[in-house]
C-alpha positions in Angstrom: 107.4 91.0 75.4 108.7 93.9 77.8 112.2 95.3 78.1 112.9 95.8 81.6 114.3 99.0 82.5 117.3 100.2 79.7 119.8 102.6 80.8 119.3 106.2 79.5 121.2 106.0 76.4 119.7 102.9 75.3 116.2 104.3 75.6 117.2 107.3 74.0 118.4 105.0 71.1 115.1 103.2 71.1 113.3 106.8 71.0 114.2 107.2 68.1 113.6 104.3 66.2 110.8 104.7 63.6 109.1 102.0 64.5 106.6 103.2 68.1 107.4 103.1 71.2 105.3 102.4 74.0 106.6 103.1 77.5 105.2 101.6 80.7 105.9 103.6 83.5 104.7 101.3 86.1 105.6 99.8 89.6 105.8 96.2 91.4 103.5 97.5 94.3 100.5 98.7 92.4 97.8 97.0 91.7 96.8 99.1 88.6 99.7 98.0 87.0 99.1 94.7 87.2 95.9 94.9 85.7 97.8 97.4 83.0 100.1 93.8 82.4 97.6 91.4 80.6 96.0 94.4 78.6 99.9 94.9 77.2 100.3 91.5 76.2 97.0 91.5 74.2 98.0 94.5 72.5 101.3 93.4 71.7 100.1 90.5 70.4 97.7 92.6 67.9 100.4 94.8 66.9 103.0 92.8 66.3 106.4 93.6 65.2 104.1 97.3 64.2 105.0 98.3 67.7 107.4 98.1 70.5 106.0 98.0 74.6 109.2 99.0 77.1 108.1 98.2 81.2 110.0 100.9 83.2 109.7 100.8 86.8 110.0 104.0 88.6 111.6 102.8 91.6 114.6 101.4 89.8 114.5 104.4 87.1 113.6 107.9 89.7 115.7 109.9 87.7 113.8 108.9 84.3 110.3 109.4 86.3 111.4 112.7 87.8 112.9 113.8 84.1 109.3 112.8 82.6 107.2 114.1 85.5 105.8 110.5 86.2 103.3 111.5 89.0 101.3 108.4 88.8 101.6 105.3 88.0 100.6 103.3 85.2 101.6 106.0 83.1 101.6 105.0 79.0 104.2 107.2 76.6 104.0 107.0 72.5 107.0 107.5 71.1 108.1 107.6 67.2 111.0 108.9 65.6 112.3 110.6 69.3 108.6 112.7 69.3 106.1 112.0 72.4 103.1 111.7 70.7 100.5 110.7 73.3 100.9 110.2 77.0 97.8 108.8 79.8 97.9 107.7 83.2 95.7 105.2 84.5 94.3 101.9 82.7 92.6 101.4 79.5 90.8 98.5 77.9 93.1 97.1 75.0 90.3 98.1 72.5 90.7 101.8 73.5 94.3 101.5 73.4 94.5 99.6 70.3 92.5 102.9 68.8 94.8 105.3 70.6 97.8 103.3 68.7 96.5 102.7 65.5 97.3 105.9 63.3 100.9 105.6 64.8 101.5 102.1 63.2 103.1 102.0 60.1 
């Protein structure tokens, strides 16, 4: 489901694509995160091809986390067409999300 960490100018690239984005700022050590993992899957599963979920873990990526000001972590970014169009730390039921996402989907 996830794409693990691109390099800079592939997630540029990615950015913008017209189809969403959904970046998951997240690390191995916290337990948020983990319960951030399942939630993902469900909502990838509802969205389908609609939507695309990229896991980036700030340890491996500080630069990314220090360009974006990722202070806390899970931290969710919508992207579309190379525009951040909703950002939220913290975890969400995947109902809540879904609701967040929904307008975004083509």
């Amino acid at each position: 489901m996830h794409t693990s960490d691109p390099t800079g100018n592939q997630l540029q690239d990615i950015l913008q694509s017209s189809t969403p984005v959904l970046l998951d700022f997240s690390a191995t050590w916290c337990g948020p995160c983990k319960t951030l993992a399942p939630i993902l899957e469900d909502v990838k599963a509802k969205t389908g091809d609609k939507m695309r979920i990229l896991k980036i873990d700030v340890d491996k990526n500080p630069k990314l986390s220090q360009e974006w000001q990722i202070t806390g972590v899970p931290t969710l970014m919508l992207f579309k067409a190379g525009k951040l169009l909703w950002r939220q730390s913290g975890v969400m039921p995947a109902h809540q999300l879904l609701q967040v996402l929904q307008p975004h989907l083509g």
